[in-house]
C-alpha positions as CSV (number, residue, x, y, z in Angstrom):
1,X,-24.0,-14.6,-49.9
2,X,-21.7,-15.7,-46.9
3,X,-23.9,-14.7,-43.7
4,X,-21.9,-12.5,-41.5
5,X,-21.3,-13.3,-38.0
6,X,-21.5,-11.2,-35.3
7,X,-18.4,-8.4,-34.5
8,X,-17.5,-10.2,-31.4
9,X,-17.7,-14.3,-33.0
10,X,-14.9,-12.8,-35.4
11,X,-12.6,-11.9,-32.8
12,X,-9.7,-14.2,-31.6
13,X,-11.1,-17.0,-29.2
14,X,-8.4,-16.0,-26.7
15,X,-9.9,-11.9,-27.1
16,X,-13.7,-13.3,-27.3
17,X,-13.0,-14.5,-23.8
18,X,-12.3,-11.2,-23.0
19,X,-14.5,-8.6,-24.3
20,X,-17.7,-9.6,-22.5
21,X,-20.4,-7.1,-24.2
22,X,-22.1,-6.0,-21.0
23,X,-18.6,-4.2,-20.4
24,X,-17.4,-2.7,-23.7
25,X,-20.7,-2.9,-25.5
26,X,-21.3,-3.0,-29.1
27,X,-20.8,0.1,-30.4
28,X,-17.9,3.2,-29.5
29,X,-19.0,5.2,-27.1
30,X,-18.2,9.0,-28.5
31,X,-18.3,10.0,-24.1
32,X,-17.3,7.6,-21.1
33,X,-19.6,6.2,-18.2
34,X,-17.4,8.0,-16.1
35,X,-15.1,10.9,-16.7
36,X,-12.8,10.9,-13.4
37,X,-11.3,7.3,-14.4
38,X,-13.9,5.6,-12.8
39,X,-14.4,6.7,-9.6
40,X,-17.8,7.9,-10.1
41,X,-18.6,3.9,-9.9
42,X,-16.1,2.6,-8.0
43,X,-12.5,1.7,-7.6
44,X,-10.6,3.4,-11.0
45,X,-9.2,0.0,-12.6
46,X,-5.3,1.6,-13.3
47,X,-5.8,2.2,-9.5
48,X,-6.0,-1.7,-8.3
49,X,-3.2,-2.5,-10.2
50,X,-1.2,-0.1,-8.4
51,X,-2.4,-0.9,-5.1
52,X,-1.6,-4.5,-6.5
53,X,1.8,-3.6,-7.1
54,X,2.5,-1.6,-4.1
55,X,1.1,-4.2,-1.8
56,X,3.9,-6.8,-3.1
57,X,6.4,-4.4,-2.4
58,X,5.5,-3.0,1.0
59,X,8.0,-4.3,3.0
60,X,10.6,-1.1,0.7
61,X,7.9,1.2,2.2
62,X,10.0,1.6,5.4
63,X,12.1,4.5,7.1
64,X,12.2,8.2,5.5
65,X,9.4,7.9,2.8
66,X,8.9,10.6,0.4
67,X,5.5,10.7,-2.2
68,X,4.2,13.4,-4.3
69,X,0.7,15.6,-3.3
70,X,0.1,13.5,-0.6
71,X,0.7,10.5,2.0
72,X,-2.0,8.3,0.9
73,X,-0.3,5.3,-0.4
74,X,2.9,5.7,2.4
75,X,0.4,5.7,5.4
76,X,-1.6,2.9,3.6
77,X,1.1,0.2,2.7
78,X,4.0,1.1,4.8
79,X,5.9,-0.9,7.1
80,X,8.0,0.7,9.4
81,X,7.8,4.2,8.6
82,X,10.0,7.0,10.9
83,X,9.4,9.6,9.0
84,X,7.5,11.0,5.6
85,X,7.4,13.6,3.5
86,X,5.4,15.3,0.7
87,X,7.1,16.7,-2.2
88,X,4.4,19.2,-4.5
89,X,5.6,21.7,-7.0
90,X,2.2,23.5,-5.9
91,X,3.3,25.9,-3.1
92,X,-0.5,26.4,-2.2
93,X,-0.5,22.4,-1.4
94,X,-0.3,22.8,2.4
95,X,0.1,19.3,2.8
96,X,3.5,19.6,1.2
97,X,6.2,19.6,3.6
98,X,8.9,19.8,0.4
99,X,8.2,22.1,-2.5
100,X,10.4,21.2,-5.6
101,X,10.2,20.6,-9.5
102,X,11.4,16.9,-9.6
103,X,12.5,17.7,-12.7
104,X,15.6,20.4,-10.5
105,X,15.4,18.6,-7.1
106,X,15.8,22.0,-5.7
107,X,15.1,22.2,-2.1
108,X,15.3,17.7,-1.7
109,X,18.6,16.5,0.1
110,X,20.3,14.3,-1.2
111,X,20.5,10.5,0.0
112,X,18.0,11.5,2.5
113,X,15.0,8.8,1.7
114,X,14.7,5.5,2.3
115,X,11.5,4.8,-0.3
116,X,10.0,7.0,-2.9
117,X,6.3,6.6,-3.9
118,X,5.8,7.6,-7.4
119,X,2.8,7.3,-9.1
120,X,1.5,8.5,-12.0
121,X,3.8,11.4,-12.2
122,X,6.1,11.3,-14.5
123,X,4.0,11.9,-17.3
124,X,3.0,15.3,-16.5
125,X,7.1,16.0,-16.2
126,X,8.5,17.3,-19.8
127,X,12.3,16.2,-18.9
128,X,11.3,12.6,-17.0
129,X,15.2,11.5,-17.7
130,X,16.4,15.1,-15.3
131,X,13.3,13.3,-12.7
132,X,15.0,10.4,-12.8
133,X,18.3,11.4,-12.1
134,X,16.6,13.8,-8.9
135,X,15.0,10.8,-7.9
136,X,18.6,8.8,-7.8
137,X,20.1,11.6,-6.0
138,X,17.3,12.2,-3.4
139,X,17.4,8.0,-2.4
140,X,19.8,6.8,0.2
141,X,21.6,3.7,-0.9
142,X,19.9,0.8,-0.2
143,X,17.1,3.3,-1.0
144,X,13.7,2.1,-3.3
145,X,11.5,3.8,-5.7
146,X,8.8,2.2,-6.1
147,X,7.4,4.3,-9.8
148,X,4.3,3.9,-12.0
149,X,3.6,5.5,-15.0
150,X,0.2,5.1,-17.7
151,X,0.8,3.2,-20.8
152,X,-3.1,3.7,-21.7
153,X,-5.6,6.5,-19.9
154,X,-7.2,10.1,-21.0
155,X,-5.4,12.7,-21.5
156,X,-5.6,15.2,-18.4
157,X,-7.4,18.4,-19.6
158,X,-9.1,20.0,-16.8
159,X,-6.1,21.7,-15.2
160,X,-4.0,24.6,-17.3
161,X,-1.1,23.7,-14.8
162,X,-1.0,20.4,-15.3
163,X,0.5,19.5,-18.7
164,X,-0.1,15.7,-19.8
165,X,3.2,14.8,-21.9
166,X,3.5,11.4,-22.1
167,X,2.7,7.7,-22.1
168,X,5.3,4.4,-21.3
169,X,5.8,1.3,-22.0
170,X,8.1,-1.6,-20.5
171,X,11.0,-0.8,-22.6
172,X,11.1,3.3,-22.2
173,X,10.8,2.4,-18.4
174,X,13.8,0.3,-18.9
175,X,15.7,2.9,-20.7
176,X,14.9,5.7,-18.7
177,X,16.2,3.7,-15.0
178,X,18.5,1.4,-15.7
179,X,20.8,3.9,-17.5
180,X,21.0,5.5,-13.8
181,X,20.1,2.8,-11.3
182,X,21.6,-0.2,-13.6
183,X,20.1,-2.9,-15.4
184,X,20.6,-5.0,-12.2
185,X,19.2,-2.7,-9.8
186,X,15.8,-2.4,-12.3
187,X,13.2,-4.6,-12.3
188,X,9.5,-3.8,-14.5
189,X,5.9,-5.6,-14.3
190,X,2.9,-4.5,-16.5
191,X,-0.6,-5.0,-15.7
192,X,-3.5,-5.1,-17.7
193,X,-5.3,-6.4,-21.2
194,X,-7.4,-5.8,-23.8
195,X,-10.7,-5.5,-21.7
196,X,-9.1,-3.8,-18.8
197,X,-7.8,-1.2,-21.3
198,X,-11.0,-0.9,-22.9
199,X,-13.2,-1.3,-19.7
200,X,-11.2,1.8,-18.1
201,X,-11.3,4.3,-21.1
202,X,-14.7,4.0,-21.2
203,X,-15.0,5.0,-17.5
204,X,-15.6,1.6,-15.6
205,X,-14.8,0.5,-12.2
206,X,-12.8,-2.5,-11.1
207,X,-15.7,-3.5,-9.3
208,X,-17.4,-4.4,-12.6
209,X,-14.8,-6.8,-14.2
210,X,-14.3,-10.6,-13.7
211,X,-11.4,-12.0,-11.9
212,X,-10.2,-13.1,-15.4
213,X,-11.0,-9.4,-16.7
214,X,-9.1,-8.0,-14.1
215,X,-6.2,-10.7,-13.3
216,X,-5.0,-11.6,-16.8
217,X,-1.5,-9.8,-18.5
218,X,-1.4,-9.0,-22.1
219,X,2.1,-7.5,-22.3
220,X,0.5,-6.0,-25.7
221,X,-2.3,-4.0,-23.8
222,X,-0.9,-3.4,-20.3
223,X,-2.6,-0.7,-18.7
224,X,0.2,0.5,-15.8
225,X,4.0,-0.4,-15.3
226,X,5.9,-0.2,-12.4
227,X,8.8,-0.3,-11.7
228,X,11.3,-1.0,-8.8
229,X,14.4,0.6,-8.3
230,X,17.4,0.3,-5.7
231,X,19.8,2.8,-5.5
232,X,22.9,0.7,-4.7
């Protein structure tokens, strides 16, 4: 009888490479390490690529900025702020100097932002192509949103409130800005792979992946995409 080699000796060299077993381990795990992404031990993985992302782009993080729930990331990687504000659809949120549904817009002016920060939002919005739009209107032209959406995480149960609707890819990013900034106006980058994906479900930190873990793109595994829109 044909002697059986091990699960991971079967696997693709270029996937071997990848999947070191201290990290995934050998068998599912039914519960993760960690249940809050990964901050429990660290930096949460789908949290380095934004900051990744957001650091390329820092010079659009400049004039009237605008981010959801809080400042963090317009205080962090801004440039030559004059002014921000925080849009919440939670009136208790007394950080929020703006409270709207992006999905309406009520109560944002239009053209009056210079940048948007918008992570991880959109998928707790049911009608993402109405957020869109508000997001289009809100911008000034010239004006950049700087988005970022989940392709693989958890699904967010511990808040009635928050409803968790859905997961993207590069191509429904694509279809869902460039029909209202244009194709030209639009540009998308994924991050992630298969041991970043796997590494982050299970609840571990960026702080426990190799460079090569962390670093490499597999457009069939990506973790996060951004995106970057102008409004012209």
């Amino acid at each position: 009888m044909r002697e059986r080699r091990p699960w991971r000796q079967r696997l693709p060299g270029p996937v071997r490479r990848l999947v070191r077993p201290h990290l995934v381990g050998l068998r599912p795990r039914l519960a993760p390490l960690d249940g809050r992404w990964g901050y429990g031990r660290g930096t949460p993985i789908d949290r380095w690529y934004i900051e990744d992302f957001l650091g390329i782009h820092r010079a659009d993080i400049r004039g009237v900025g605008l981010e959801v729930k809080e400042d963090l990331y317009l205080r962090r990687f801004g440039t030559a702020l004059t002014r921000v504000d925080i849009v919440d659809v939670d009136p208790t949120n007394e950080q929020a100097t703006v409270v709207a549904d992006l999905a309406v817009g009520d109560g944002l002016e239009d053209g009056a932002y210079d940048c948007f920060v918008l992570t991880q939002t959109l998928q707790y919005i049911a009608d993402v192509d109405a957020a869109v739009r508000v997001v289009h209107r809100v911008l000034a032209p010239g004006g950049v949103v700087l988005a970022t959406v989940p392709c693989i995480t958890r699904v967010t149960v511990e808040l009635p409130a928050l409803v968790d609707y859905w997961r993207f890819t590069e191509a429904s990013c694509r279809r869902l800005f460039e029909p209202v900034f244009g194709a030209e106006s639009v540009s998308v980058a994924t991050y992630g792979n298969l041991a970043a994906a796997a590494a982050f479900l299970a609840g571990y930190a960026v702080e426990e992946l190799s460079q090569r873990e962390r670093d490499v793109s597999d457009a069939r595994y990506p973790l996060v995409v951004c995106v970057r829109a102008t409004r012209a």
